[in-house]
C-alpha positions as CSV (number, residue, x, y, z in Angstrom):
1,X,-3.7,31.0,-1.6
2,X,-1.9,28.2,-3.5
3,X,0.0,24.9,-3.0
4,X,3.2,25.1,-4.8
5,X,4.8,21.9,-5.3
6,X,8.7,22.3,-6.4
7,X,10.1,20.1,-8.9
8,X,14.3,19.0,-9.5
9,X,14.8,17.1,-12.8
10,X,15.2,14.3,-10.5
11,X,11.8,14.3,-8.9
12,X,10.1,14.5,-13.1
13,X,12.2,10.9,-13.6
14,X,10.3,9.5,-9.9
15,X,7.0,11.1,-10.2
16,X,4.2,8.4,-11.3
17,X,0.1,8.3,-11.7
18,X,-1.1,5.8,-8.5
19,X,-2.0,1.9,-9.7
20,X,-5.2,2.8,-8.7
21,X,-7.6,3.7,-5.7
22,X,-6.7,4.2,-2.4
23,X,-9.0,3.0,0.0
24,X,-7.9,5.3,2.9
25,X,-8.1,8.4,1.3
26,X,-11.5,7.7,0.3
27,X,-12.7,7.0,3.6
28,X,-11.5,10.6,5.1
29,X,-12.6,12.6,1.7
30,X,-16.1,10.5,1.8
31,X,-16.8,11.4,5.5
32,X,-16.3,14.6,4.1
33,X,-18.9,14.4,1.6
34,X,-21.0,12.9,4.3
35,X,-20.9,16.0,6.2
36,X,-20.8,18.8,4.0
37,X,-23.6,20.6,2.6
38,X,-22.9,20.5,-1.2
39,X,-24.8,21.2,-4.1
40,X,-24.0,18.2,-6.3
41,X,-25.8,15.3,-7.8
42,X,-22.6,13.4,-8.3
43,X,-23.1,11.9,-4.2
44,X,-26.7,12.8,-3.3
45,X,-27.9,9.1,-4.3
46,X,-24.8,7.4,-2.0
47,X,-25.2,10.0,0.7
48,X,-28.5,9.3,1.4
49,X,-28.0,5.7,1.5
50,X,-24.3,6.0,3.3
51,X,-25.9,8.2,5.9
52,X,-28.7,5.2,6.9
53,X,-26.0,2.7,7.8
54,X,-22.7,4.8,9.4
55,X,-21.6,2.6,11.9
56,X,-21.5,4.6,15.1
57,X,-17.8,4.1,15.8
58,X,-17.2,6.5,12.6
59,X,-17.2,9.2,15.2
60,X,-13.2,8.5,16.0
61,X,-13.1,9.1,12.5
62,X,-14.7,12.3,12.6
63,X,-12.4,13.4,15.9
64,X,-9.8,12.6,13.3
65,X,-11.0,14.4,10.2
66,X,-13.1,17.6,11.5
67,X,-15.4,18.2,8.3
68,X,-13.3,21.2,7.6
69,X,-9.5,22.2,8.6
70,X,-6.6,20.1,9.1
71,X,-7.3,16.1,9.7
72,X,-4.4,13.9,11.2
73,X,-2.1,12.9,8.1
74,X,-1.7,9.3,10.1
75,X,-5.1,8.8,8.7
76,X,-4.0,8.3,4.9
77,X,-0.7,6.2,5.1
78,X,1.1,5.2,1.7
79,X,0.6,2.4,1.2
80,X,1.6,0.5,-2.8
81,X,-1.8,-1.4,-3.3
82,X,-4.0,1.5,-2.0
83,X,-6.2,-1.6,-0.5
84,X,-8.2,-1.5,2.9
85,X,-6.7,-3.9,4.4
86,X,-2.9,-2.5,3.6
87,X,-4.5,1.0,4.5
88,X,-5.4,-0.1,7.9
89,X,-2.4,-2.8,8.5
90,X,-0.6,0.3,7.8
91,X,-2.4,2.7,10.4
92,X,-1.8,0.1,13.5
93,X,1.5,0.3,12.8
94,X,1.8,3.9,13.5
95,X,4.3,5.2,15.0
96,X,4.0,7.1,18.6
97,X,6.2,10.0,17.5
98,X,3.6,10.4,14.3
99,X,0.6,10.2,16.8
100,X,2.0,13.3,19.1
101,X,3.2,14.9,16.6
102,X,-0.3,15.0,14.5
103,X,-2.7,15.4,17.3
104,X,-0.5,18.2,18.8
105,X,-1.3,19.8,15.4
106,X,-5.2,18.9,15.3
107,X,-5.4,20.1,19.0
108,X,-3.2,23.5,18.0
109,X,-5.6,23.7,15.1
110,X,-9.0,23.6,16.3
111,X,-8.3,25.4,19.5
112,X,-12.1,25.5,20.3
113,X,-13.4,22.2,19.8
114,X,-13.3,19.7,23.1
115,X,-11.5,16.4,22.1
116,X,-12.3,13.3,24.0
117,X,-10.2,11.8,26.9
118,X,-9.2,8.7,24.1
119,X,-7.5,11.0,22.1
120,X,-4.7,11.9,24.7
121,X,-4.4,7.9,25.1
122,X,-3.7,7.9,21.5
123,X,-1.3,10.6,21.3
124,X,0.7,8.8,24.2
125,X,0.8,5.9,21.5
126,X,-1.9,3.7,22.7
127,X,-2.0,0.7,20.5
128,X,-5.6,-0.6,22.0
129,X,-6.8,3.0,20.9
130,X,-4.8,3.2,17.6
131,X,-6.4,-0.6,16.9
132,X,-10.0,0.9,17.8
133,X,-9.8,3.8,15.3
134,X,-8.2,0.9,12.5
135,X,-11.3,-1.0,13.2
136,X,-13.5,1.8,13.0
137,X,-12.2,2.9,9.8
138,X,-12.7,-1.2,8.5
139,X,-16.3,-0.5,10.0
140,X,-17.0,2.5,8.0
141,X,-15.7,1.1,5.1
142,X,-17.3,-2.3,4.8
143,X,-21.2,-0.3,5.4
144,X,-20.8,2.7,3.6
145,X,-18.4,2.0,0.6
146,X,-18.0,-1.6,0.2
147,X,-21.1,-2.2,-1.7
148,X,-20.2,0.5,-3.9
149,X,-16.3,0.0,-4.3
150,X,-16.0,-1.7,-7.9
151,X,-17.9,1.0,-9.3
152,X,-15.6,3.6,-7.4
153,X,-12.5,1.4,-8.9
154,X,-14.1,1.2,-12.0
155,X,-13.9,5.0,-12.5
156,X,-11.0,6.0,-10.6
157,X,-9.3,3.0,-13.1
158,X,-10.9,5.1,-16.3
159,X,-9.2,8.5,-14.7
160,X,-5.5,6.4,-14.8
161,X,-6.4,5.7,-17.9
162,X,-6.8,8.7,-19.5
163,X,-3.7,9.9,-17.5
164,X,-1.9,7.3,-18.4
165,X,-2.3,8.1,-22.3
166,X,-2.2,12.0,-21.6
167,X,1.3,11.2,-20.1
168,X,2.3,8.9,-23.1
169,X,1.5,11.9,-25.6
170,X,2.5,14.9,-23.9
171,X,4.8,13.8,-21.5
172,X,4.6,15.5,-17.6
173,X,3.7,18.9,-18.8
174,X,0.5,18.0,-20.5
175,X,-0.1,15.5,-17.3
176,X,0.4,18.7,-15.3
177,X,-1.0,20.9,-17.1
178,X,-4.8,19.0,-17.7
179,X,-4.6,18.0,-14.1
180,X,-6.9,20.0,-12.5
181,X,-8.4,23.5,-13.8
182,X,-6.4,26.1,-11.7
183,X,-3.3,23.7,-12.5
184,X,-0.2,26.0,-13.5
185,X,2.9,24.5,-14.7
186,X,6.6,26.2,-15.0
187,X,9.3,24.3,-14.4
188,X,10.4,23.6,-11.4
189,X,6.8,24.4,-9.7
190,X,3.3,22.7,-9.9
191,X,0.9,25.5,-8.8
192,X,-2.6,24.4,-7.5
193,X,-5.8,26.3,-5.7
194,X,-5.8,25.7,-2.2
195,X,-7.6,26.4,1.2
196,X,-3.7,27.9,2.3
197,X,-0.8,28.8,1.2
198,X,1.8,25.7,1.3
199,X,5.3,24.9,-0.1
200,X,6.2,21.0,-0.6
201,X,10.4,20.4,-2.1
202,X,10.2,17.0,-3.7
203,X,14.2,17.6,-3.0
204,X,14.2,14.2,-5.6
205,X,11.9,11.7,-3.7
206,X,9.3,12.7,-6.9
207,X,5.5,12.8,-6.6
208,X,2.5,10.0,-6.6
209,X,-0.7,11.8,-8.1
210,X,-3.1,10.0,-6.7
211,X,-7.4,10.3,-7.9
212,X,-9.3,9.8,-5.7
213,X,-13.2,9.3,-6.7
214,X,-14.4,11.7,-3.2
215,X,-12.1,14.5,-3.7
216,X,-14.2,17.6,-4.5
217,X,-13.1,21.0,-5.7
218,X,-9.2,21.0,-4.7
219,X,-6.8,18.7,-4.9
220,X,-5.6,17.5,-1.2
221,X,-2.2,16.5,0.4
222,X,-1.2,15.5,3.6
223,X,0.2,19.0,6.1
224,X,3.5,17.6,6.7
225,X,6.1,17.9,3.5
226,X,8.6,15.9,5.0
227,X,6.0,12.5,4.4
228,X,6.4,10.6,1.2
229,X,4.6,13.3,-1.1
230,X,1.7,12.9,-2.5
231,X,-1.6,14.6,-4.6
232,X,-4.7,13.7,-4.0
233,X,-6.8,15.0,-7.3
234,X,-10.7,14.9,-7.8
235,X,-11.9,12.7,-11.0
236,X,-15.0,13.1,-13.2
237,X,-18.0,11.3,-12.5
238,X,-20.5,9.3,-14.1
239,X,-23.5,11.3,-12.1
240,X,-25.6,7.7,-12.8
241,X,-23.1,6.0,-10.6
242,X,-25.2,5.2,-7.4
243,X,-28.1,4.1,-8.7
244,X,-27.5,0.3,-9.5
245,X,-24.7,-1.2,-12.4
246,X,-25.9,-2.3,-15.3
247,X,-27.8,-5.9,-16.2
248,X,-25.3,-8.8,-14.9
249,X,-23.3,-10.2,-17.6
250,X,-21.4,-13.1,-15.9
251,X,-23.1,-16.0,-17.1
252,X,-22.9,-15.1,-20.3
253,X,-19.1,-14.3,-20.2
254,X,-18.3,-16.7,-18.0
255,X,-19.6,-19.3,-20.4
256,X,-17.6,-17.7,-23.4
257,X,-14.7,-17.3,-21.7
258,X,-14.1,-18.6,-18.6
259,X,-14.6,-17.0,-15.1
260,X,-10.3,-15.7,-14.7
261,X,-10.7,-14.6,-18.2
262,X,-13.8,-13.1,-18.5
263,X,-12.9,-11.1,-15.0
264,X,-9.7,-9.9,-17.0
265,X,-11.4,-8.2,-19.8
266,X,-13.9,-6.7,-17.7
267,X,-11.3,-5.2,-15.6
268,X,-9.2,-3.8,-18.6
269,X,-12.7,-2.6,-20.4
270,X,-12.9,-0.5,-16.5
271,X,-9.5,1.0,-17.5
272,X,-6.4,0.7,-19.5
273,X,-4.5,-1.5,-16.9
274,X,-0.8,-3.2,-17.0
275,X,-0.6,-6.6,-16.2
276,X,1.0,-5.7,-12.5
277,X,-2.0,-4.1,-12.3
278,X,-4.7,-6.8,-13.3
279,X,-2.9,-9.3,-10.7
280,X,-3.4,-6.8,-7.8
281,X,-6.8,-6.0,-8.6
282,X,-7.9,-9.6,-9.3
283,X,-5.3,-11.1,-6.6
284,X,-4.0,-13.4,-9.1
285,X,-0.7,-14.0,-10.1
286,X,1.5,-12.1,-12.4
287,X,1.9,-15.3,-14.6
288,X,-2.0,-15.8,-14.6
289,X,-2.7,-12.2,-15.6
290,X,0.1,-12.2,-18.4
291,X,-1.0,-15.3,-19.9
292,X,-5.2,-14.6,-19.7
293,X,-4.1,-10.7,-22.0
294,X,-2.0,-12.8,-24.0
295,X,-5.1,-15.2,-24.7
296,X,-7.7,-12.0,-25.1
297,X,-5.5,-10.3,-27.5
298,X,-5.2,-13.6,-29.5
299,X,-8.8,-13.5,-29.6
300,X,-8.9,-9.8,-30.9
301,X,-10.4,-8.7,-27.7
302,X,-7.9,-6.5,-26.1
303,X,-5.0,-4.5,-27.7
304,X,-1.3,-4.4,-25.5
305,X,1.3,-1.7,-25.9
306,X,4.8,-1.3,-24.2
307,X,4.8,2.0,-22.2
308,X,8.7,2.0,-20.5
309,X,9.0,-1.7,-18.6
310,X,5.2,-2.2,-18.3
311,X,2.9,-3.5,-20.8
312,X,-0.8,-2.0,-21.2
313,X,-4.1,-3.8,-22.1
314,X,-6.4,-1.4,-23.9
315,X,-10.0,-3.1,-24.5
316,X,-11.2,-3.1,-28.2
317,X,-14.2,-2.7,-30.4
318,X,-14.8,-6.4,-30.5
319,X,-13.7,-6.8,-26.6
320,X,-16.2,-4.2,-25.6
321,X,-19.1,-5.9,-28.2
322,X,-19.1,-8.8,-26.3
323,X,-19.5,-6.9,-23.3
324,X,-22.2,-5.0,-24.6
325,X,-23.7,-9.0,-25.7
326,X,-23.5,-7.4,-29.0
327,X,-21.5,-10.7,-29.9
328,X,-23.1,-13.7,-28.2
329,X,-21.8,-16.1,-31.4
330,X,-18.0,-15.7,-30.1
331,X,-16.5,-18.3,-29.3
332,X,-13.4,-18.1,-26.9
């Protein structure tokens, strides 16, 4: 079984690597994790500490996104910061024709399990229910990953990274190609292992790959091929990541530096990053971020490099010295 994803020439020239996390795909793939009985260090650490604190309206969630087969595609909209609060601003505004249709599909799909009264409310297009199962998913996020999001950033940033240069090199074939080990790439079609077999013609709307720090295994996408497309792809893992970061360096960089600027060159040592990118990720604006790389590289601390229209900030040597308080004689 395979997911075959068909390419025009068109859909190469619209395809792109996601700015960075999305918060709503990691909610449905970590309530998988959550549930699963897996074999893995990489999630044991958070698992055991996620599973103390789930908030117990998680279980409209779970209606949502059985632990195994098809979950509602409403679940994961698109949306271009890949933030919570867009993620969920995005669910209440639903529409009722994407409610019937994906419930009639989980109800079709699971044909034995009993779903509760609440979800025929939501399939009539009940906003008071669709704003329940929003809040629930705010709920679940702000007690299970919350306290662990910049490190989930941090290495779903590292991931674009290394995409981001793969793509530079060796264009979309070596993007393809590296993307996931049962990847097979011959133009027009993207192969990929899957749990069934399904077709997806970009017919020139192009792809977002999207990694996704709780993807396990296979890549994901969402069951219907007529929504914006998109692959979900599983990252490698720092299996220390759970257990604490490392000794706060603030002070020390914030004294150096500045608190904006010392934020900026953390963020770009987390992952190469265009300026677009460090204003969404720090909520600053595009004239602060732009002016703050400009200042670092001055300084010899980060390195910038034109890729198309965007501009990248790659930390250096000396960048990640100070860091590492290799350099505490610096002065900014």
């Amino acid at each position: 079984m395979a997911l075959r994803i068909h390419f025009t020439g068109e859909d190469l020239a619209r395809t792109r690597i996601a700015p960075g996390c999305d918060a709503m795909w990691e909610v449905m793939l970590s309530l998988y994790r959550l549930r699963r009985r897996e074999r893995t260090i990489v999630f044991s650490q958070w698992k055991k500490e996620a599973l103390a604190r789930v908030p117990a309206a998680t279980r409209m969630l779970t209606t949502l996104a059985p632990a195994r087969g098809y979950t509602v595609d409403f679940l994961t909209p698109r949306t271009e910061p890949g933030s919570m609060t867009a993620g969920t601003e995005a669910l209440r505004r639903t529409t009722r024709e994407r409610l019937h249709l994906d419930l009639t599909e989980l109800s079709w799909r699971h044909p034995g399990r009993r779903l509760p009264g609440w979800v025929g409310h939501l399939a009539e297009g009940g906003s008071q229910t669709l704003g329940a199962v929003a809040d629930a998913a705010e709920a679940y996020f702000e007690a299970c990953l919350s306290p662990y999001w910049p490190r989930i950033r941090a290495q779903v940033g590292q991931e674009r990274a290394r995409r981001a240069r793969v793509l530079f090199e060796g264009g979309w074939e070596a993007v393809f190609a590296t993307l996931h080990p049962s990847a097979r790439w011959s133009f027009p079609t993207l192969e990929l292992a899957y749990p069934a077999d399904h077709d997806i013609h970009l017919n020139g709307r192009g792809l977002v790959l999207q990694p996704s720090f709780f993807c396990r295994q296979t890549p994901i996408t969402l069951r219907d091929p007529e929504l914006p497309p998109v692959l979900v792809y599983p990252i490698e893992h720092d299996p220390t990541w759970a257990h604490g970061d490392a000794p706060d360096r603030r002070p020390t960089l914030t004294s150096l530096l500045g608190p904006t600027r010392a934020q900026v060159l953390e963020t770009i040592a987390h992952g190469d990053c265009t300026t677009g990118e460090l204003a969404r990720q720090l909520d600053i604006p595009g004239s602060t971020a732009s002016r703050q790389a400009t200042t670092l590289r001055q300084a010899g601390l980060v390195t910038s490099h034109r890729l198309g229209q965007a501009v990248i900030h790659t930390v250096t040597d000396l960048g990640t010295a100070l860091l590492n308080n290799h350099h505490p004689g610096l002065i900014a």
